[in-house]
N, C-alpha and C positions, 0 to 999 in steps of 0.2 A: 455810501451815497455822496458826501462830500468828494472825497476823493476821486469819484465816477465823475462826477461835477468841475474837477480843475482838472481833470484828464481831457474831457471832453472838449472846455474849452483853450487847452493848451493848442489841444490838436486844430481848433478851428482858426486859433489866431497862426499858427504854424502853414495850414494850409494857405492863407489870406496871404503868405507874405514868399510861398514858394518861390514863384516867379520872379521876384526881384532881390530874393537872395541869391538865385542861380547869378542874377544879372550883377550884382555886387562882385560874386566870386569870378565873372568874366574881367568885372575891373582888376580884381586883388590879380589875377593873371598876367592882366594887361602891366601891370603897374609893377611885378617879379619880372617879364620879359626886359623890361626898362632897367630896374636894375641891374638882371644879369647883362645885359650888353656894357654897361656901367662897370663891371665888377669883371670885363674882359671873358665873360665864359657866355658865348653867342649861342652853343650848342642847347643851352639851358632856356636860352632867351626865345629860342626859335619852337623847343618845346612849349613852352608855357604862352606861347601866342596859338599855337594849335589848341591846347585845351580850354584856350579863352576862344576861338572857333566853336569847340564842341559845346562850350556855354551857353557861348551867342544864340545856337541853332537850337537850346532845349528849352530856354526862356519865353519865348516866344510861342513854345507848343503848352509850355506848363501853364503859361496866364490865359491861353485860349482853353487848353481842356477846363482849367476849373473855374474859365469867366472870372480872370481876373485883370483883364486888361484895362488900362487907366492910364490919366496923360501923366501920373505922376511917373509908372513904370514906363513909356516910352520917351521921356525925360530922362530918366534913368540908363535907358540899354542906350541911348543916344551916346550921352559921357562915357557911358564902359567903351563905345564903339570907336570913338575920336583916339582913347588911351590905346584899347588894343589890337585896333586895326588901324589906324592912324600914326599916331606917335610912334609907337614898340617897332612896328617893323620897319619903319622908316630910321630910327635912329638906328637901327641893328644895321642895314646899310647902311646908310650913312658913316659908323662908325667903320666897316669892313673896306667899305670901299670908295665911296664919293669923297670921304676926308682930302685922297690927294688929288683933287680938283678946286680945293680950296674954297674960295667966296662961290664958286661957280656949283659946288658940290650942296652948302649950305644954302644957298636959293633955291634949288631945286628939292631939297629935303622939305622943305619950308612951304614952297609951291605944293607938292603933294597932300601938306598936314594940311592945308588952309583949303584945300579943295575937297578934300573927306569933311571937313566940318561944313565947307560951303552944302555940300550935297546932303549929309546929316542933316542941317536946318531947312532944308529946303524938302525934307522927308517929313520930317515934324510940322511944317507948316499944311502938308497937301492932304487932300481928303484921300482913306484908303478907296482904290477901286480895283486890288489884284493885281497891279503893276508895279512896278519899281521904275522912277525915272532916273537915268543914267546908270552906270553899276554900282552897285555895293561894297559900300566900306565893306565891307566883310570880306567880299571878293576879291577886293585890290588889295587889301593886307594878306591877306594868305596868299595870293599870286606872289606881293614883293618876299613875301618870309618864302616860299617854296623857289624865289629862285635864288636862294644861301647855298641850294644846293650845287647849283653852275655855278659860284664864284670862281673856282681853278680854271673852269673851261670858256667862257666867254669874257672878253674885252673889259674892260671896266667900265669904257666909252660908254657900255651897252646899257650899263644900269642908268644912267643919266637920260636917256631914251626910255625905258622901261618904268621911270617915276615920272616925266612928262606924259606918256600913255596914258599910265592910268589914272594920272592925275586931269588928264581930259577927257576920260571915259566917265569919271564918277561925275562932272559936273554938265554934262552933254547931258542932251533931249531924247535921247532913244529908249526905247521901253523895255522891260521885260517882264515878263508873267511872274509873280509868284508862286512856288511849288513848296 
């Protein structure tokens, strides 16, 4: 009976806290991709920003199935969001390729981080109504991590274009549906 007793409530504080452990483990990804760019192995960095991808998308379904959604846990997925869609794939370029542009490279890295947080806060402030205004962090870091894969084939130039993009898409007014 005891034992039934600390099982039972193991499992309910366990349940209580699903959601924002998936969203921790999207940080501890975000914050491994950081390193491995750090530690010269991009292949690893570019890995572990995807499964903080697949984090990001199961948090957010785990706190709605078991009603556990809270401004603490949207607080939370915000900061994993800034780390692993912000920071991680921007320094993994940055480090690949923008470095030989110098100050011009590091403004633009900078310009990108500062517009996924600008757009982060400006999520966290808005009442939900099934839209997303401008794109998503989420979006724009797996767009910049997915194009590691064209560094042989495209310009360098290109990326310097491609972190100004999106770094104007995620703090622009245009909407999109949530699915």
């Amino acid at each position: 009976m005891y034992l039934q007793s600390i099982m039972s409530n193991t499992r309910k504080k366990l349940k209580s806290h699903a959601a924002n452990m998936i969203t921790i483990a999207n940080l501890a990804f975000g914050g491994a991709a950081i390193m491995a760019t750090m530690n010269d192995a991009p292949a690893y960095s570019v890995l572990f920003i995807f499964i903080a991808g697949l984090l990001d998308r199961f948090d957010g379904m785990v706190a709605r199935k078991f009603h556990l959604e809270s401004e603490l846990g949207k607080q939370l997925d915000s900061m994993s969001d800034i780390i692993s869609f912000g920071v991680a794939p921007a320094l993994l370029l940055y480090s690949l390729v923008l470095q030989e542009f110098s100050t011009a490279g590091m403004a633009i890295t900078i310009i990108y981080i500062a517009c996924g947080a600008f757009r982060l806060a400006r999520f966290n402030i808005s009442e939900s109504n099934g839209f997303f205004t401008g794109l998503p962090i989420t979006v724009a870091g797996v767009i910049l991590t997915l194009s590691y894969f064209a560094i042989d084939t495209i310009p360098s130039v290109s990326y310097m274009f491609l972190f100004i993009i999106l770094a104007f898409l995620m703090i622009s007014t245009f909407t999109l549906k949530k699915v």
